[in-house]
N, C-alpha and C positions, 0 to 999 in steps of 0.2 A: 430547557428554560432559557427565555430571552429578556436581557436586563436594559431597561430604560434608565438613562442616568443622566444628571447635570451638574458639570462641570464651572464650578469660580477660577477665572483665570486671575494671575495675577493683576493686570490691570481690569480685574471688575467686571469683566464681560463674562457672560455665561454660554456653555456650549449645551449643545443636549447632543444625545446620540446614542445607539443600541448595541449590544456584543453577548454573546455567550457566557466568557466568565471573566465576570466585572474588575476582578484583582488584575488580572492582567490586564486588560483594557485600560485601568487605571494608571499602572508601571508605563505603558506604553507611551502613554499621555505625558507623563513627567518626565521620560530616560531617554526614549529612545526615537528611530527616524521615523518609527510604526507608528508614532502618536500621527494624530491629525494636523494637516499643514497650519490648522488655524493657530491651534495649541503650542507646535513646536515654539512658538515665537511670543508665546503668552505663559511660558512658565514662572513658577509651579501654579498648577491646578489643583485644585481642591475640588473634594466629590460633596457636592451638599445635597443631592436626591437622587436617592435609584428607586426603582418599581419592579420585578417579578412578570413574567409574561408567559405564559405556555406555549404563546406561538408568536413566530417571527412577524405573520401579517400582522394580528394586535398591538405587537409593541412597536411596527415600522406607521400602522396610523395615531397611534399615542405619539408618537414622535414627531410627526407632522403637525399634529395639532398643537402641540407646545411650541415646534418652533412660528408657530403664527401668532402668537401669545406678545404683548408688550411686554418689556423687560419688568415694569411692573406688574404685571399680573404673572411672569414666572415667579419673581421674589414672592408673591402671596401663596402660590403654588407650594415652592420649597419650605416656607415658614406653615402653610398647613398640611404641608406631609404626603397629600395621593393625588393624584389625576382626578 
C-alpha cells in the first residue's frame, strides 16, 4: 500500500507527498534530518489528509494532481475528505 498525505506546516503552508508507512514518514517529518527539506524548516507539521493507494504509479499521479491544486482548493479537498 502507498499513502497520499498532506501535511499543515507550522506557518500554514501545506506539503503533499507519498510513502509506504505513513507513521513513520510522519516522525520523519517532525524529528529528524529524513523529513523533507521543505518541512525541516516549517516544523511541527501536522497530518490533516492521507488516502490509501494499491500502487505507487496511482498515488504518484494523485499527488501530482493536488500539488497543481490552489491552496484553496486543497483546504476544500482536506475539509471534504478524498481525491
Amino acid at each position: 500500500m502507498y499513502y497520499l498525505y498532506i501535511l499543515k506546516c507550522a506557518d500554514q503552508s501545506l506539503y503533499t507527498g507519498i510513502c509506504v508507512d505513513l507513521d513513520k514518514r510522519f516522525e520523519e517529518h517532525n524529528s529528524t534530518a529524513l523529513g523533507a527539506k521543505y518541512t525541516r524548516g516549517r516544523r511541527p507539521v501536522e497530518l490533516v489528509f492521507s488516502q490509501r493507494f494499491r500502487t505507487r504509479a496511482t498515488a504518484a499521479a494523485k499527488e501530482y494532481r493536488i500539488k497543481q491544486l490552489s491552496r484553496d482548493k486543497k483546504l476544500k479537498l482536506i475539509t471534504k475528505g478524498k481525491v
